[in-house]
C-alpha positions as CSV (number, residue, x, y, z in Angstrom):
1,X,-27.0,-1.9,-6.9
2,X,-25.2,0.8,-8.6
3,X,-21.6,0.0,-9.7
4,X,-19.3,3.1,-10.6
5,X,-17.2,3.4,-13.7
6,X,-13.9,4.6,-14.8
7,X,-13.3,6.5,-17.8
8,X,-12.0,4.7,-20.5
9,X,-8.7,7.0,-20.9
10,X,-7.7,5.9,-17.4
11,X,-6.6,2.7,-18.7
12,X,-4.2,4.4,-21.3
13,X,-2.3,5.8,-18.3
14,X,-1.6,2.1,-17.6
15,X,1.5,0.6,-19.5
16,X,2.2,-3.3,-19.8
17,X,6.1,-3.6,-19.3
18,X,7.7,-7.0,-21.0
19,X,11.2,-6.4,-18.3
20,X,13.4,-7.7,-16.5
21,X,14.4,-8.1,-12.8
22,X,17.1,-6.0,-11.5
23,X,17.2,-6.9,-8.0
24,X,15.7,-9.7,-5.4
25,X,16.8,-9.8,-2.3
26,X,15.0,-10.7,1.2
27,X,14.2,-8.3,3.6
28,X,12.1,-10.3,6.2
29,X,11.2,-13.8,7.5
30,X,8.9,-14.6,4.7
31,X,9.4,-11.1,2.2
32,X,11.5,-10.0,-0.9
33,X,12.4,-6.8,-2.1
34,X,12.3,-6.9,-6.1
35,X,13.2,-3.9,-8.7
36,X,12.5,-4.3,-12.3
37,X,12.7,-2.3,-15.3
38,X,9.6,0.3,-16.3
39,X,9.1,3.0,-18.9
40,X,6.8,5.2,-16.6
41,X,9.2,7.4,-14.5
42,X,6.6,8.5,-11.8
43,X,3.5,7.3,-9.4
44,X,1.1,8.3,-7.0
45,X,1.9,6.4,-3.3
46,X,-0.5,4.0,-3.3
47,X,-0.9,2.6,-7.0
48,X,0.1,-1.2,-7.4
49,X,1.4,-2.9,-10.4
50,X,-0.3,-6.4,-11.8
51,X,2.9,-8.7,-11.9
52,X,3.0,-11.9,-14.2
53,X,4.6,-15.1,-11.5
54,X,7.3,-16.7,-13.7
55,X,6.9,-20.2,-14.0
56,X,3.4,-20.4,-15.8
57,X,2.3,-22.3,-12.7
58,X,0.3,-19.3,-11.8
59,X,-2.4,-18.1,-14.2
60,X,-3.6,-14.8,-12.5
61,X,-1.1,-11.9,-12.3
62,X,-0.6,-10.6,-8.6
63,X,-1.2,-7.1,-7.4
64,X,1.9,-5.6,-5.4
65,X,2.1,-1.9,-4.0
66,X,4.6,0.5,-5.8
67,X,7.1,1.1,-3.0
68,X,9.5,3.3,-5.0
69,X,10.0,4.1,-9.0
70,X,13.9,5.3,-9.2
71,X,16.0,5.3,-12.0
72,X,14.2,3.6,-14.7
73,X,13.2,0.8,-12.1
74,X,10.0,-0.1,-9.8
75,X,10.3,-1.6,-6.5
76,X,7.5,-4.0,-5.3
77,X,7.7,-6.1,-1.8
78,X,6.4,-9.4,-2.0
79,X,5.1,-11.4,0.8
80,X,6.1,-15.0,0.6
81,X,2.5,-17.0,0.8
82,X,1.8,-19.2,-2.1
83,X,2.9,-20.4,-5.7
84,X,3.0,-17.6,-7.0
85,X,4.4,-15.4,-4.6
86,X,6.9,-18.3,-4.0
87,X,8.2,-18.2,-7.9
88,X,8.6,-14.5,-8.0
89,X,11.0,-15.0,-4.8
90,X,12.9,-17.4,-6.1
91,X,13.5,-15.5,-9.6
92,X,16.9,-14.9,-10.1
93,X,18.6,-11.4,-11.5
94,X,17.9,-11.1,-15.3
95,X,14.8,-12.8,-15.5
96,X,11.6,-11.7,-17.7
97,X,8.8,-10.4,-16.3
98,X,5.3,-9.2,-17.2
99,X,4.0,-6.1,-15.2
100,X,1.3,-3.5,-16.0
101,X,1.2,-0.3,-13.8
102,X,0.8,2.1,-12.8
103,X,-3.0,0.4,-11.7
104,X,-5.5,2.2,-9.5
105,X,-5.7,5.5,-7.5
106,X,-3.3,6.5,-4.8
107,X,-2.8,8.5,-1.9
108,X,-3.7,12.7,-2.2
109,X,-1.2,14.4,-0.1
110,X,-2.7,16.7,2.6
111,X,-2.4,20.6,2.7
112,X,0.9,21.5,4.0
113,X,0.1,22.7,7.5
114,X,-1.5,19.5,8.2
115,X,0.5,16.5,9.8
116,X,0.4,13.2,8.0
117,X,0.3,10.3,9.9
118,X,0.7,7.3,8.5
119,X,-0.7,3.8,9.7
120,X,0.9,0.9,8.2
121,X,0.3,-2.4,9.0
122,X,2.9,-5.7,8.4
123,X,3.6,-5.4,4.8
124,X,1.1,-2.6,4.1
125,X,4.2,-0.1,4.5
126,X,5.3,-0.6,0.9
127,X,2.7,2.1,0.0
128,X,3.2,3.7,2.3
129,X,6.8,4.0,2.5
130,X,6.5,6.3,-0.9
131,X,3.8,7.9,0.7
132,X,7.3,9.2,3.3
133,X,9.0,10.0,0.4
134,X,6.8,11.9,-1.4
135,X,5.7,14.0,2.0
136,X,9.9,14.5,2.8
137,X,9.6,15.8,-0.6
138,X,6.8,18.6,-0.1
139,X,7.7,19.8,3.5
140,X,4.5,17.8,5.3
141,X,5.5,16.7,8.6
142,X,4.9,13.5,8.7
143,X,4.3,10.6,11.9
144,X,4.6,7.1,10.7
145,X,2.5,4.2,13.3
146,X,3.9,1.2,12.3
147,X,2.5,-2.5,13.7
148,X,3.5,-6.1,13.1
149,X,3.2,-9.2,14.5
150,X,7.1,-9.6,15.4
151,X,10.5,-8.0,14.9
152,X,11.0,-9.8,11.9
153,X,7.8,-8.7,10.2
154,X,9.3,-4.7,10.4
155,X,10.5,-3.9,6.8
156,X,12.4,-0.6,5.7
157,X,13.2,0.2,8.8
158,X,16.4,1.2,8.4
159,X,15.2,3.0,5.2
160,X,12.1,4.8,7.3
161,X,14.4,6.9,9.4
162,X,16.1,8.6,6.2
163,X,12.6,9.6,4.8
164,X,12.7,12.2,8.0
165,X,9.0,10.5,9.5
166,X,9.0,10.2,13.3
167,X,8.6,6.5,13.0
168,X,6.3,4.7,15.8
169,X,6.7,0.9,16.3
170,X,4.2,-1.5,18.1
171,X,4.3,-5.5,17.8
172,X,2.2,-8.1,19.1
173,X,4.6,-10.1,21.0
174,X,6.6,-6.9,22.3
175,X,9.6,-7.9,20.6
176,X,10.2,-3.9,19.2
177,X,8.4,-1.2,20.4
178,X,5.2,-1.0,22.3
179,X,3.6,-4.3,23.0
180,X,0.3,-4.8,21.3
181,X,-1.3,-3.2,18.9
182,X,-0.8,0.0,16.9
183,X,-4.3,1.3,16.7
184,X,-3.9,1.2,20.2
185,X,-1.0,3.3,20.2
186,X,-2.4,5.5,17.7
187,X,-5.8,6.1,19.9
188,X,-3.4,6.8,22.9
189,X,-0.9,10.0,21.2
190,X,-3.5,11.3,17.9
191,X,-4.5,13.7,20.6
192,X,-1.5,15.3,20.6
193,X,-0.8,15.4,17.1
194,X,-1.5,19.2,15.5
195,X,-4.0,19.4,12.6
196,X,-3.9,15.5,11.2
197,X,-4.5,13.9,8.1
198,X,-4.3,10.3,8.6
199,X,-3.5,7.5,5.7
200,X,-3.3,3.7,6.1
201,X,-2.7,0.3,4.3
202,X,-2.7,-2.9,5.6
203,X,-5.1,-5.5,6.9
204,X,-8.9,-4.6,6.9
205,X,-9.3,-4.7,10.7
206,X,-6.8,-1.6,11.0
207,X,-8.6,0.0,8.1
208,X,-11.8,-0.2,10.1
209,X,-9.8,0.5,13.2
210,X,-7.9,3.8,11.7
211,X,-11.1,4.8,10.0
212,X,-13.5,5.2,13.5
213,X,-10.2,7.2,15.1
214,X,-10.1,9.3,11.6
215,X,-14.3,9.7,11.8
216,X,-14.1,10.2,15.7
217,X,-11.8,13.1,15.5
218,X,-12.9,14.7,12.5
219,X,-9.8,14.0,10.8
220,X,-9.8,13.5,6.9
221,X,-8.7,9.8,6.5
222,X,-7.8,7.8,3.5
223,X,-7.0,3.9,3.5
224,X,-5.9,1.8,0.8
225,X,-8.0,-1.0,0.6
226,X,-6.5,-4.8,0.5
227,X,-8.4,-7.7,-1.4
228,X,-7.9,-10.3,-4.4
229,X,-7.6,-9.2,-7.5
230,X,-8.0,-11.0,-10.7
231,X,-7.6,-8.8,-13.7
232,X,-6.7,-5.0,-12.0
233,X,-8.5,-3.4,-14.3
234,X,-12.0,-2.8,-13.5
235,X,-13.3,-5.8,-16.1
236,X,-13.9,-8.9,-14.3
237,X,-15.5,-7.3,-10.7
238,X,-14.2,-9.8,-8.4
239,X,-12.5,-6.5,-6.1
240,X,-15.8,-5.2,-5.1
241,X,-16.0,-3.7,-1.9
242,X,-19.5,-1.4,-1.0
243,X,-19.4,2.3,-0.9
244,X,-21.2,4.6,2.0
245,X,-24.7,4.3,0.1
246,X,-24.3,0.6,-0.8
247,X,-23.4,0.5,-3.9
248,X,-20.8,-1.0,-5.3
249,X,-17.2,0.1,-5.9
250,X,-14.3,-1.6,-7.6
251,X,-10.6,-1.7,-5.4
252,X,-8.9,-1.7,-8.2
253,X,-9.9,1.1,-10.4
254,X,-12.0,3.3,-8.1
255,X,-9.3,2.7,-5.3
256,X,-7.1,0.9,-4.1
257,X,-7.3,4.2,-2.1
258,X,-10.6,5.8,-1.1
259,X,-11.4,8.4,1.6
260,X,-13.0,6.2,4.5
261,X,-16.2,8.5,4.9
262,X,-17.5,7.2,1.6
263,X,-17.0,3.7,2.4
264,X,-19.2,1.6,4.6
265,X,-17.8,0.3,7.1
266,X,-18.9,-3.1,9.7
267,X,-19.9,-1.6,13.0
């Protein structure tokens, strides 16, 4: 099998930050919120930073999407699910903290004339939250599908409307929005939407899911790919997912973000 590379330069762009926290707050039933410190003042929507638990109790640093970089800091959400996770919650304002970013390639914005439309996922709208952003910025209309489990699994609402994307909400159990799922949703209304360039993040069944709709309709679609990560920097290949032809491709440094045509995908 054929594995891709990276040129070596990439990795310069990368920048290990010995910071602090500035914020950490919670945002859902089982997610933080946490800003710290960084020297690098932009991003592409999509990248991830490789974040150092506190505690030592973790060895592995943990891959977290780039919501937003303002003002000298980073934002990162963090879903609550083990040790590690656990310690960077409960790390208070001031604390140290080892990150490297920006890791990875994101999202390519879409020709203006197109409509974005975003498909997020649970906690997959981090990225895709600056994904908003940086559309707002550029004039691209933009159609955000977003799907959780509950009410209490929605993040940013609040934040969402203010990025100008007519936000769509689906959740399992019907407590907000549309009950059931939002690829459902999605496959019901992409009809209507004029010219679209679809982009998603969040577990790999909606990947697969939003990729078929994307590869139906003829629609370019790009997905940022979720899976463990040791190192984040192409060395140890333990992120491999397979490209169209087979071969294989590393998340981290070929992605996280790839176009879904040139990814193979389980039928």
């Amino acid at each position: 099998m054929k594995l891709l590379t990276w040129p070596q330069d990439d990795i310069h762009n990368m920048k290990e930050n010995v910071t602090k926290i500035t914020l950490n707050e919670r945002i859902g039933e089982d997610a933080v919120r946490i800003r710290f410190v960084v020297d690098w003042d932009s991003f592409e929507p999509g990248q991830f930073v490789m974040v150092e638990a506190p505690g030592g109790e973790v060895f592995l640093r943990r891959p977290f999407g780039i919501v937003r970089v303002a003002k000298g800091e980073a934002e990162i959400c963090v879903k609550i699910v083990g040790k590690g996770t656990a310690a960077l919650a409960k790390a208070s304002v001031g604390a140290p903290l080892r990150a490297i970013g920006p890791c990875g390639k994101g999202f390519r914005l879409p020709d203006k004339g197109k409509t974005a439309v975003l498909v997020a996922g649970g906690y997959g709208i981090g990225p895709l939250f600056g994904m908003c952003e940086a559309l707002k910025k550029s004039g691209i209309d933009a159609i955000l599908y977003y799907g959780a489990k509950t009410k209490t699994h929605l993040l940013y609402m609040d934040e969402l409307k203010r990025t100008g994307a007519n936000v769509v909400v689906s959740t399992e159990d019907g407590s907000s929005g549309e009950k059931g799922m939002i690829t459902d949703v999605l496959k019901k209304l992409i009809s209507g939407v004029k010219d679209p360039a679809l982009f998603s993040c969040g577990p790999h069944g909606l990947l697969t899911a939003v990729a078929k709709i994307g590869m139906d309709i003829g629609a370019a679609t790009q997905v940022s790919m979720e899976t463990y990560m040791a190192c984040g920097m192409g060395v140890c290949m333990g992120c491999v997912c397979r490209d169209a032809k087979g071969d294989f491709v590393r998340v981290c440094r070929e992605g996280p973000v790839f176009d879904a045509k040139d990814l193979k995908w389980d039928k």
